[in-house]
Structures are given as C-alpha cells and as structure tokens.
C-alpha positions as CSV (number, residue, x, y, z in Angstrom):
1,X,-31.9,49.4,34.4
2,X,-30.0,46.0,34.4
3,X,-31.5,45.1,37.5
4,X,-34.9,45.7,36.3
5,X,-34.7,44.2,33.5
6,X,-33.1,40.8,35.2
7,X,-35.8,40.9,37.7
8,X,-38.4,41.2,35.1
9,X,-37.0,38.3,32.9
10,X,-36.6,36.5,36.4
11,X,-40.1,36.4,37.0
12,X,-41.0,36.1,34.0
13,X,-39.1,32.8,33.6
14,X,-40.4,31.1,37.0
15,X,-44.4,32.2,36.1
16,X,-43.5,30.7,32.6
17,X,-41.9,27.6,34.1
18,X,-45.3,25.6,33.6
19,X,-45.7,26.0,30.3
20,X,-44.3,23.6,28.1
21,X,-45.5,22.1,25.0
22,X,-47.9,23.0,21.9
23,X,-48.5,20.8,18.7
24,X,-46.7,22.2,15.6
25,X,-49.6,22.1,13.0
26,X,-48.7,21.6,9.2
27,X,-45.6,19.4,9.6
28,X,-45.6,16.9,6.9
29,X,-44.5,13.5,8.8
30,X,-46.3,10.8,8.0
31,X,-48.0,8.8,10.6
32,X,-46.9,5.4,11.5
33,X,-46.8,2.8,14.5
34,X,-44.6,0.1,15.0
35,X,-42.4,2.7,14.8
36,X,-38.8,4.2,14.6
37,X,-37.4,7.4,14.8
38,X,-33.9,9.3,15.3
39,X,-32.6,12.5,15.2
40,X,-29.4,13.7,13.4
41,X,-28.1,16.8,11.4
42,X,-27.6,14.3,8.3
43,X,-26.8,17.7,6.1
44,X,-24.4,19.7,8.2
45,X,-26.3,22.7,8.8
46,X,-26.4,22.2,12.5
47,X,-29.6,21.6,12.8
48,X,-32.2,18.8,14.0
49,X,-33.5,16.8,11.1
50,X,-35.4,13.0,11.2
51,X,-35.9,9.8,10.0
52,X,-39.2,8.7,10.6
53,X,-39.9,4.4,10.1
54,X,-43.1,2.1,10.6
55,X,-46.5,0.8,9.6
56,X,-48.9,3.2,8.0
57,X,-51.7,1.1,8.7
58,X,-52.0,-1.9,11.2
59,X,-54.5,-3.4,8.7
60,X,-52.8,-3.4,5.5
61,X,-49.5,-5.7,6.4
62,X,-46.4,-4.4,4.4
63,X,-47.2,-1.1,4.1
64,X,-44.0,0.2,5.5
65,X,-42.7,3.9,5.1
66,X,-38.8,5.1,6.0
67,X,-38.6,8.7,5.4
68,X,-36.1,11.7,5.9
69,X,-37.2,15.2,7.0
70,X,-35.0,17.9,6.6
71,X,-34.8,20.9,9.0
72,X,-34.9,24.8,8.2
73,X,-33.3,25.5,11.8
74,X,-36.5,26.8,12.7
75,X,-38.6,23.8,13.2
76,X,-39.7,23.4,9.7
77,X,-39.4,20.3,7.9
78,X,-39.6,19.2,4.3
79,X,-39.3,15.4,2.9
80,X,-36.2,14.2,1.1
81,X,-38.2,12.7,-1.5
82,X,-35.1,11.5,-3.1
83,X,-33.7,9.2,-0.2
84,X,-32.9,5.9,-1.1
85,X,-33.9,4.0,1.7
86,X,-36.4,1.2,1.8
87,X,-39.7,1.4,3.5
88,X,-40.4,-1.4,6.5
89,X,-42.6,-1.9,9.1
90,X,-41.9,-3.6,12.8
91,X,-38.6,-1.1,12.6
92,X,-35.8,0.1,14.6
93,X,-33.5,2.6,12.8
94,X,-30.2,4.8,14.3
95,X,-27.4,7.2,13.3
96,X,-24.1,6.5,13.5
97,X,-21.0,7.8,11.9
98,X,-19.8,4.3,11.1
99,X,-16.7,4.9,8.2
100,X,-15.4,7.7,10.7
101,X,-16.1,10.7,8.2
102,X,-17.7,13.7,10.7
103,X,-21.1,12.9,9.3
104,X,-24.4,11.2,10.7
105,X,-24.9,7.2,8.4
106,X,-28.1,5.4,9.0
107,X,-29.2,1.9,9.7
108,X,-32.6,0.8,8.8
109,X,-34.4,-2.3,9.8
110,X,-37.4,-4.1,9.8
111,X,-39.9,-5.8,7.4
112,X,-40.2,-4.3,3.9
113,X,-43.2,-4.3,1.5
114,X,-42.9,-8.0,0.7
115,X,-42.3,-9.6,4.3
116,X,-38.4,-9.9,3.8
117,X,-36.6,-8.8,6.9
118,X,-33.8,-6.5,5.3
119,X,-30.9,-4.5,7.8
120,X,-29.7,-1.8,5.7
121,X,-27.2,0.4,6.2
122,X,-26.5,4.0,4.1
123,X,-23.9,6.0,4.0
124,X,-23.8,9.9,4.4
125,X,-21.6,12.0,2.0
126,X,-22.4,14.6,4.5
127,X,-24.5,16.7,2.8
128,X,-27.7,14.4,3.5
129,X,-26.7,12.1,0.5
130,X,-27.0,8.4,1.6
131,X,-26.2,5.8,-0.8
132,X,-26.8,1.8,0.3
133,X,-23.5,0.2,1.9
134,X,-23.1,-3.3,0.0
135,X,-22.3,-6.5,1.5
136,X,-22.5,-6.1,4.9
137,X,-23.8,-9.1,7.0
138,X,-26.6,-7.8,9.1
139,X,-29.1,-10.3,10.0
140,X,-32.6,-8.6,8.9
141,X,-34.9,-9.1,12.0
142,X,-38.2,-7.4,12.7
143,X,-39.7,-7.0,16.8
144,X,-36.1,-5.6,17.2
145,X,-33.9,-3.2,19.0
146,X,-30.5,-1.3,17.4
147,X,-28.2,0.5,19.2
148,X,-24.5,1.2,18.2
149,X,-21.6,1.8,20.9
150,X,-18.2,2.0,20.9
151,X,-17.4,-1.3,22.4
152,X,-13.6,-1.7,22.1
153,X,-12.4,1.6,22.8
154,X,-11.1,1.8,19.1
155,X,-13.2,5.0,18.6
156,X,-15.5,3.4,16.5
157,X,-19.4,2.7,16.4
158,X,-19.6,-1.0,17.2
159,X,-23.6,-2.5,17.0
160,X,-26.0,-4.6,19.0
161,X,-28.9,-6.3,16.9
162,X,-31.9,-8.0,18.1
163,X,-35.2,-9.2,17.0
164,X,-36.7,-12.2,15.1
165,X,-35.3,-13.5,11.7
166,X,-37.1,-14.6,8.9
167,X,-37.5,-17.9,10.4
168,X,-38.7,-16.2,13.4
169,X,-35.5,-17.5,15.4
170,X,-34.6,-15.1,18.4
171,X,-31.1,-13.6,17.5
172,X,-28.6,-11.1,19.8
173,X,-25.4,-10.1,17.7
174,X,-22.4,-8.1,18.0
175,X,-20.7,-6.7,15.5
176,X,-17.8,-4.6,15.6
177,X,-16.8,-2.0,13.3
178,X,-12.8,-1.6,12.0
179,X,-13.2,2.1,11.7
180,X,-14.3,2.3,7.8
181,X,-17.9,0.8,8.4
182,X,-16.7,-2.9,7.7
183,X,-18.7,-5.1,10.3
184,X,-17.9,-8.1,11.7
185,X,-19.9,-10.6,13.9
186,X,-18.1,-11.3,17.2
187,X,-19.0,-14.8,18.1
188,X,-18.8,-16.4,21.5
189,X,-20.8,-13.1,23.2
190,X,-22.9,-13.9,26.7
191,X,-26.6,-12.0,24.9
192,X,-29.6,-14.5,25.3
193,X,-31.2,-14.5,22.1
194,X,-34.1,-12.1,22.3
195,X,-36.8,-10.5,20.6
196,X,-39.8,-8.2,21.3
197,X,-37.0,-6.2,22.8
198,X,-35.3,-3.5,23.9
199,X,-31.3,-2.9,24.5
200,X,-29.4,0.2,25.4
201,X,-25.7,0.9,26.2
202,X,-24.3,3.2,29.2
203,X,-21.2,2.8,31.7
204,X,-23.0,1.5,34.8
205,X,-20.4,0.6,36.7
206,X,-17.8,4.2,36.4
207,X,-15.0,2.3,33.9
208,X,-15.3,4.2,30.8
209,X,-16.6,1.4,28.9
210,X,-20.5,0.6,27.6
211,X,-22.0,-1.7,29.6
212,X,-25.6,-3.2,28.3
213,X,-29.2,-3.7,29.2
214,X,-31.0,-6.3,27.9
215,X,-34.8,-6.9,27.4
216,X,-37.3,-9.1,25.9
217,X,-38.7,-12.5,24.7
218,X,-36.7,-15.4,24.9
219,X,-39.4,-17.7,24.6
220,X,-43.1,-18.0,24.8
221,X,-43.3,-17.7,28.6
222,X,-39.9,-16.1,29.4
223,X,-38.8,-12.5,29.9
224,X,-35.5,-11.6,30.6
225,X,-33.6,-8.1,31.4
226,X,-29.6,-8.7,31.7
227,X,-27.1,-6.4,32.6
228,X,-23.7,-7.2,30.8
229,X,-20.7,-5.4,32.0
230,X,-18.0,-4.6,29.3
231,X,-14.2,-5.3,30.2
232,X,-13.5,-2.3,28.0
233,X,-12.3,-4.7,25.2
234,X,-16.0,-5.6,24.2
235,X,-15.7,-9.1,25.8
236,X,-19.2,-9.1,28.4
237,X,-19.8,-10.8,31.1
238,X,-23.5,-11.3,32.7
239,X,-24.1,-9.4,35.8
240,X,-25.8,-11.7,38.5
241,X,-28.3,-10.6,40.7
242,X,-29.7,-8.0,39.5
243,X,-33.4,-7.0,40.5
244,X,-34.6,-6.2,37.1
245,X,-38.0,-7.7,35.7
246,X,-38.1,-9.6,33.1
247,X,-40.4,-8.1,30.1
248,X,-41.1,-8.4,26.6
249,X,-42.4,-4.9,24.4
250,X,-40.5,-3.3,26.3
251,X,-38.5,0.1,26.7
252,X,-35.4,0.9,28.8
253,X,-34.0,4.1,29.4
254,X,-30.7,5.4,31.0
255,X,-30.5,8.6,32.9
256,X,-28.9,10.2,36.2
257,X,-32.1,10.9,37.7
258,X,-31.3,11.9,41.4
259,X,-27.8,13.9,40.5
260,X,-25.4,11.6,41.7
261,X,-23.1,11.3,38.5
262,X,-24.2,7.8,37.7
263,X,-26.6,6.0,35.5
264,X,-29.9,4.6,36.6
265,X,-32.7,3.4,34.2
266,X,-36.4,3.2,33.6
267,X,-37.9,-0.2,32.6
268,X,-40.9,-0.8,31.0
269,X,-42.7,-4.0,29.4
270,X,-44.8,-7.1,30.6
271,X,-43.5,-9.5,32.4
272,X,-44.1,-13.5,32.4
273,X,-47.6,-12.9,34.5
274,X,-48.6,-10.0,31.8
275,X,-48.4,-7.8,34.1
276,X,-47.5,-4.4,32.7
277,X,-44.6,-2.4,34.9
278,X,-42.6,0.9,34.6
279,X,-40.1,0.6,37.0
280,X,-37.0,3.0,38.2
281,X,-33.6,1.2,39.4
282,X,-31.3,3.6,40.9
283,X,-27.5,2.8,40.6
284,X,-25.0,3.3,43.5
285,X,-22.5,3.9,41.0
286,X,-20.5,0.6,40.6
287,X,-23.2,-1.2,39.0
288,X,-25.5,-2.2,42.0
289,X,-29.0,-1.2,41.2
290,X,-32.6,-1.1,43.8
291,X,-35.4,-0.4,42.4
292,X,-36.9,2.5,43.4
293,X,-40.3,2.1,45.1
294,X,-43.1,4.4,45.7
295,X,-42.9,6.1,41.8
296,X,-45.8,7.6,40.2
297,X,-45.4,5.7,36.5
298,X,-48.3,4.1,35.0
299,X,-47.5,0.2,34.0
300,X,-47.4,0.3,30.0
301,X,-46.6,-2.2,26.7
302,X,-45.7,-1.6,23.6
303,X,-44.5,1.7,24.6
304,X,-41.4,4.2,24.6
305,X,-40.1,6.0,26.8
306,X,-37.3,9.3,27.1
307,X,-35.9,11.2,29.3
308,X,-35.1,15.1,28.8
309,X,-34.5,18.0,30.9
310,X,-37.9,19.9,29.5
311,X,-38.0,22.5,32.1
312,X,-34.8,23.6,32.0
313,X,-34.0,23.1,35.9
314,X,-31.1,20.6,35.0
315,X,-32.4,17.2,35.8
316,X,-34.3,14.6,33.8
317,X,-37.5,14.5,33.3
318,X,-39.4,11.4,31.3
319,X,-42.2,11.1,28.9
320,X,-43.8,7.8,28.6
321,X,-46.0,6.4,25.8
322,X,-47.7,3.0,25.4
323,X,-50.3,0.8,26.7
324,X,-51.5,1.2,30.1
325,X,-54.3,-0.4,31.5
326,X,-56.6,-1.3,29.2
327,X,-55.7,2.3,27.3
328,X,-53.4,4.0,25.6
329,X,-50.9,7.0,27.4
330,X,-48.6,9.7,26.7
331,X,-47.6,10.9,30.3
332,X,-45.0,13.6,31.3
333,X,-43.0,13.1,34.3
334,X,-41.1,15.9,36.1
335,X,-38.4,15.2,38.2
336,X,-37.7,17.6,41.0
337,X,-33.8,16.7,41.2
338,X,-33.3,14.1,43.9
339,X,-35.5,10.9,41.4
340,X,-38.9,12.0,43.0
341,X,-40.9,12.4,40.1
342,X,-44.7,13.7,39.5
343,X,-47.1,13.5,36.8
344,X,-48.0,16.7,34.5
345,X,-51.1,17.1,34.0
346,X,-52.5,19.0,31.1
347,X,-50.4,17.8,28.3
348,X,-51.2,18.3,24.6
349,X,-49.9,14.9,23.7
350,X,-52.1,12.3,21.9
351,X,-52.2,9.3,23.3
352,X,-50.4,6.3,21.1
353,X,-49.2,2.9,21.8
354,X,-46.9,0.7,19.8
355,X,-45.0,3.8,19.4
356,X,-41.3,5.9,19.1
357,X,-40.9,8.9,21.0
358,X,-37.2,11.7,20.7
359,X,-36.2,14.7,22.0
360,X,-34.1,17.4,20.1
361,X,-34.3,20.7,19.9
362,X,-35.8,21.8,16.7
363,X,-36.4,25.6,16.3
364,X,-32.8,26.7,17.8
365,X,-34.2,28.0,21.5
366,X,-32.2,25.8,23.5
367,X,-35.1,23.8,25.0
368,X,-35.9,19.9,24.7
369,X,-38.9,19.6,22.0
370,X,-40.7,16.2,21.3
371,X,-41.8,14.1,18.1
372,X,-44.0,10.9,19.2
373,X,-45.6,8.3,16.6
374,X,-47.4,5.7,17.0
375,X,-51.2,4.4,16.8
376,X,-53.9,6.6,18.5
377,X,-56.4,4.1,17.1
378,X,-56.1,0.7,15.4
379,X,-56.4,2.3,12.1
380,X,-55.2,6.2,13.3
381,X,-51.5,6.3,13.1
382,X,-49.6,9.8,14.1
383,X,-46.6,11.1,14.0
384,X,-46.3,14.9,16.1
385,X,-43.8,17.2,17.0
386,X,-44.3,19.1,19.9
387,X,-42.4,22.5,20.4
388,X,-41.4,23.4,23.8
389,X,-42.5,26.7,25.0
390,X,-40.9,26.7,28.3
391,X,-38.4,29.4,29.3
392,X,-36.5,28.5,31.8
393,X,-33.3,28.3,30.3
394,X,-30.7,25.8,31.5
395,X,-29.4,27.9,34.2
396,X,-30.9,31.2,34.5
397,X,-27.7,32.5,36.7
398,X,-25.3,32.3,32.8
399,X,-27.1,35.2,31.8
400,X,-24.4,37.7,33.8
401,X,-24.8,40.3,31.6
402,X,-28.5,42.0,30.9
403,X,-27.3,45.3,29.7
404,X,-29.5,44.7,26.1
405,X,-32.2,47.8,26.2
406,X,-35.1,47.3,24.0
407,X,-37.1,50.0,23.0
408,X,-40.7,48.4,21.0
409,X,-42.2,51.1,19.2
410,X,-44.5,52.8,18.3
411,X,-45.8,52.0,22.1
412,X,-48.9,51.7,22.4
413,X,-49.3,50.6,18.7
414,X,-52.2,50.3,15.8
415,X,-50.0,49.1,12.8
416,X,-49.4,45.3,12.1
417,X,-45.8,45.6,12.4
418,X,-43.7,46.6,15.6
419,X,-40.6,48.2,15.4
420,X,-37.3,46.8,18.0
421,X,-34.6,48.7,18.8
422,X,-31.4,47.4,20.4
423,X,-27.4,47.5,20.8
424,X,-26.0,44.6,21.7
425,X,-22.9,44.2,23.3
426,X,-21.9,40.9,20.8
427,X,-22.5,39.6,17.1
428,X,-24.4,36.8,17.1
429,X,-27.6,35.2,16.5
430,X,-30.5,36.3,18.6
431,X,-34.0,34.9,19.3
432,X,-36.8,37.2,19.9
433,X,-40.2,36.2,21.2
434,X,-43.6,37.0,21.7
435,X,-45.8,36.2,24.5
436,X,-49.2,37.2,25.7
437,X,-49.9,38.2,29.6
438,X,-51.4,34.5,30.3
439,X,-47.6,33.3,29.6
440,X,-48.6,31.6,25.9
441,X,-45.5,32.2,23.6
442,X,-47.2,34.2,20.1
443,X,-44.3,33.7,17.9
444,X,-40.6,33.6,17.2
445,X,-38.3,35.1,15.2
446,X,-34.7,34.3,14.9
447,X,-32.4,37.1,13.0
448,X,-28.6,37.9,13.3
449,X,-27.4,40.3,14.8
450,X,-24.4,43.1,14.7
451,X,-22.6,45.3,18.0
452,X,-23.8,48.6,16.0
453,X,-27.7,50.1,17.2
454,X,-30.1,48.3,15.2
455,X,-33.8,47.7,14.3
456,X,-35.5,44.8,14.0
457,X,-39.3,44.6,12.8
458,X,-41.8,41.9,13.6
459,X,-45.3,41.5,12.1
460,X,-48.0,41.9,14.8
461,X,-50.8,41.5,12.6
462,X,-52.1,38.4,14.2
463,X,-52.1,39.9,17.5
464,X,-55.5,41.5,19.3
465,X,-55.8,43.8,21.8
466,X,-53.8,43.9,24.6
467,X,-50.3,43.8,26.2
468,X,-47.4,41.8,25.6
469,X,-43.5,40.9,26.1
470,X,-40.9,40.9,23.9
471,X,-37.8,38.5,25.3
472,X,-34.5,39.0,23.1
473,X,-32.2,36.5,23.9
474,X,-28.8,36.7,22.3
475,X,-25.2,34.6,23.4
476,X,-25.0,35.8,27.3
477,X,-27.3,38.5,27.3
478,X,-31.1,39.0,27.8
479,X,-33.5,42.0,27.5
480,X,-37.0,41.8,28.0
481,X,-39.7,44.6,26.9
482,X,-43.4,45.1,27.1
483,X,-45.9,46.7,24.7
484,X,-49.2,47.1,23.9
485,X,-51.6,46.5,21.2
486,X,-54.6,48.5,20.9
C-alpha cells in the first residue's frame, strides 16, 4: 500500500506541476500604483501579513493610502483600521527589526496628502502595535528605493535611502543603526546621488558582507547601475568595470539562478537612449558579472520584478511586471535550473505598470504565492493576490514515509459532506485538499491533527458530479485518496 500510494501522489504531483496560480476573489486590499509593498508577520502568529503603499488614483495627486492587512494563516486578510501610519504616494516601504526586539518595525516613505515628503519609521510592540519613532533624521524623498542591511557586522539593520527631496535634489544616504533603532548618517559614502531608482544589498563577491547595487537617475540624461563592494565594516568602494546598464524606473533583483552558490541579478529600466531592457548578469562568484545573452525577458519601465521558486523544483523562477513595449506586462518566467529560463504562458495575472510585486506564502501550503499592484489603466489601480496551486513540493523525495491510509467515505457519495478517516503516525498540523480530475485544486482545509485514528469531515456541497482526490499532507508524511461524487 505505501508504494501505491507514493506512486499515486508521484504522478499526481508531476501532472499537477503546470498548474500554478488563481486570483483570490474578496480580499480587501485596496488598489494602488506607484506602489509599495512588504511582507512580515508584524503580530507573531507566524503567519504572512502586508503593508500595502501608493496612489489610489494617478489623477487625483495626493491621494496616498499605507495600509496593514492582517493574516488568518489561511490566506485571509482583514485591515488594521487602527494603524497609525500615514498615507503617501510615489512610496517605498520595508520591515525591519530595527531596536533588536524579535519583532517586524516598519519604514514608510513617500509623498503624503499635502506634497511633503515624510520617512517614517514605526515601531512594533510585537503584537502588530506600531507607534511613530520620534526624531529620527531620515530625509523624506519620493521616486525612491529602501532597503536595510546589516552593514557593519554589528547585527543590526543598517539603511540605504534614495529618491528625490522636497527640493527635488537627488540624495543616496547611509545610515547606520546602534542596535536600539537610533540612526545615524554615515558621511563620506562612494553612492552617486540618485533617484527614479532601485537599490538592493547581497554578498557578491563570497565575504560575508552586503555588497550593493545601484540604479537610477542621476541627471536628466544619465543612468547609472554601480556595484559597491562592502569591506565588512560598511566602508564601500565602487566596483569598476562592470557591464551593467545604466537605467532609471528601474528594478533589480538578486538570485542564484543557475545553482552555483552565488548571486546573480536581473536588471530592468531604460537606459540613456530610452530603450527599455531586462537583462540577466551571471556572477562567477567573486564579483565578476557577464551578462547573460540569448534570455527570453521582455524590455519593461516602471516595473518590478521577483524571483521565487513557484514550482517547487528548487531554483528561481521570476515574475516581471511593468511597461513593455508600448504595453503593460505581468510575465512568469521558469527557470529550468542551469539560468535558461522560458516564458509561461496562460497566467491569470493582470497586467500593471508602475507597480510592486512579493512573494510569501500565505495560506500555510508551503508554496510561493503572489500579491502584485499597480495600474492596469491610467485610472484602474489593483492590488491581487494570487494563491499558488502547484504541488510540487520542495523536494518530493522528504516525504520518506507514506504510511497515512485514507479511507473517504461514504464512497461513492450523495451527501454534501464527506467523511476522512486516518492514523497518523505524528501530531501535527495537516493540510488536506481537494482537486478535480483536470488537476484544478477545489478547496483546502487545514486542521490539527493527533497519533489516535481519527475523522475529519469536509463540506462537498459545492462539488458536482464526478471523481476527485483527496491529498493529506501532514509533517513528513503524505496520503492521497480518490472519491466520487454522484
């Protein structure tokens, strides 16, 4: 019987592996563009919850929204109508724990209701309860990029701010962080001023430090993207020679794309001809990037861009949202391993520019899902989530031990709710779910469950005629089941 069933859940798996994603109706986000968003379990449920920033509406200037989303650890989300944090537009936003308590603090900035560019950041109390740090010395900047980094090796989130001012002045500043969230603005740093721009950390070069990636505006007619490598003490030095770009409303990603333990990284923007690119650089591990020629990507502005393993065959695959040419694009890339990549077709995603796009996973099945904003139209803003159905897990081979026998009943069935019975060989908690013989995954239903024989029931009452699978997936262990409706 343990064969069986690990053959059926085997091929069950592989004939699932091309189905991926489906549009969680009724979530309450607001839509925006010119748009922010992050992930974080702000309330210590260990869960997935959201900040969501941006412009509700491209034509009514200062209509900003920042709002928090709580997660039920099923995917479902209600507002946090009681969150303190100011609404802007033109936004970047991140989580950090910055005063080195275990929990998730927030920075928020961007252009609120009046014009003023504000940086804000709030404190967790752990429990989702943020209340305004006061006194700190961000520079408010709008067209911007956040990203925080421990840049000292003090074990502390240091930050990287750029964007424009309120006098429209191009700014790049460090600040480091003394371990309570007191910042300070280390002077003397290598950044060109930038704005329209994108930054991210990684350790490009194999040191243990992060290293940085810089893009943007520096002036009307100049890009730039510059790689500054870290000493490990946060003093950075420019990397010459590097075959990168230049762009402006840009996106830049780090991933190990082909395997090889290192970090390579996705650029996308226009450059000083207005030319739009995406373009791959694969690292030989110290540092030393080539671009990668021959990739499928589709040039894009104004975009974002992510990787994620969505398939489950552990290697990064990228989603990439913006404007193409002439149009707008949400595109799924899968990567077969080695850095070749090829283009989905068939995905549910709307198509948005000027956009923020994250993966996390949301419901608790151990697979990447996707929230994307942006504007679909000039007055249409969206913001989505996306569930992943896929079921290929991570590594089909860790599930040693299929001995979990479920018996559905009553088999063949007429009543709207459909009886499960198990033993499990652990206490834990389990997912069960639905699918239909086309491969579409019905429902999900997430319980706990005990060692002792047990019986679940599920409500069937949407289902019509036909035959099914039940998949129970619990720690280490896997049964699968069939039944039929009639």
């Amino acid at each position: 019987m343990k064969s069986n069933l690990f053959l059926l859940f085997f091929v069950l798996t592989q004939s699932l592996s091309a189905q991926y994603f489906t549009e969680m109706t009724g979530a309450p986000f607001e839509g925006v563009a010119e748009s922010s968003i992050a992930f974080a379990d702000v309330d210590g449920d260990n869960d997935q919850d959201i900040l969501i920033s941006g412009a509700k509406g491209l034509s009514s200037f200062g209509a900003g929204s920042s709002k928090l989303y709580t997660n039920d650890g099923t995917g479902r989300f209600t507002e946090l109508t009681d969150a303190p944090f100011e609404a802007v537009r033109a936004s970047s936003i991140a989580f950090a724990d910055v005063d080195g308590d275990n929990d998730q603090d927030a920075l928020i900035i961007g252009a609120n209701k009046s014009g003023s560019r504000i940086a804000k950041l709030y404190t967790n109390d752990g429990t989702g309860g943020f209340t305004e740090m006061m006194g700190t010395t961000f520079t408010g900047v709008t067209d911007s990029s956040i990203a925080f980094a421990d840049v000292d090796g003090d074990n502390d989130q240091d930050l990287l701010i750029t964007g424009n001012n309120v006098s429209y002045v191009r700014i790049a500043k460090l600040y480091t962080n003394d371990g309570t969230g007191s910042f300070t603005e280390m002077t003397g740093t290598p950044f060109e001023d930038v704005s329209y721009s994108s930054i991210a950390f990684a350790d490009v070069d194999g040191d243990n430090d992060q290293d940085v990636l810089i893009t943007g505006s520096t002036g009307v007619l100049r890009r730039i993207s510059k790689l500054y490598t870290n000493d490990g003490t946060g003093s950075f030095t420019e990397m010459t020679g590097t075959p990168f770009e230049g762009v402006r409303d840009s996106s830049i990603a780090f991933a190990d794309v082909d395997g090889d333990n290192d970090q390579d990284v996705l650029i996308t923007g226009n450059n000083e001809s207005y030319i739009r690119s995406s373009k791959l650089y694969i690292n030989d591990g110290t540092g030393s990037f080539t671009e990668k020629t021959g990739t499928p990507f589709e040039g894009v502005e104004n975009s974002s861009i992510a990787f994620a393993d969505v398939d489950g065959d552990e290697d990064q695959d990228v989603l990439i949202t913006g404007t193409g040419s002439g149009v707008r694009i949400s595109k799924l890339y899968i990567n077969d391993g080695t850095g070749s990549f090829k283009l989905m077709t068939g995905t549910p995603f709307d198509r948005v520019s000027f956009s923020s796009i994250a993966f996390a996973d949301v419901d608790g099945d151990n697979d990447q899902d996707v929230l994307i904003t942006g504007a679909k139209t000039s007055e249409t803003h969206i913001s989505k989530l996306y569930t992943n159905d896929s079921l290929v897990t991570s590594s089909i081979d860790v599930f040693v031990d299929v001995s979990i026998n479920l018996t559905p009943y009553p088999n063949p069935t007429r009543w709207n709710n459909l009886n499960i019975s198990f033993k499990s060989m652990e206490s834990n908690s389990i997912i069960m779910r639905v699918f239909d013989l086309k491969r579409h995954l019905i429902s999900q239903h997430k319980k706990f469950a005990g060692t002792s024989e047990q019986t679940f029931v599920i409500d069937i009452t949407s289902l019509t005629t036909g035959t099914y699978f039940i998949q129970l997936e619990t720690g280490k262990q896997i049964g699968v089941a069939k039944f039929i409706v009639q």
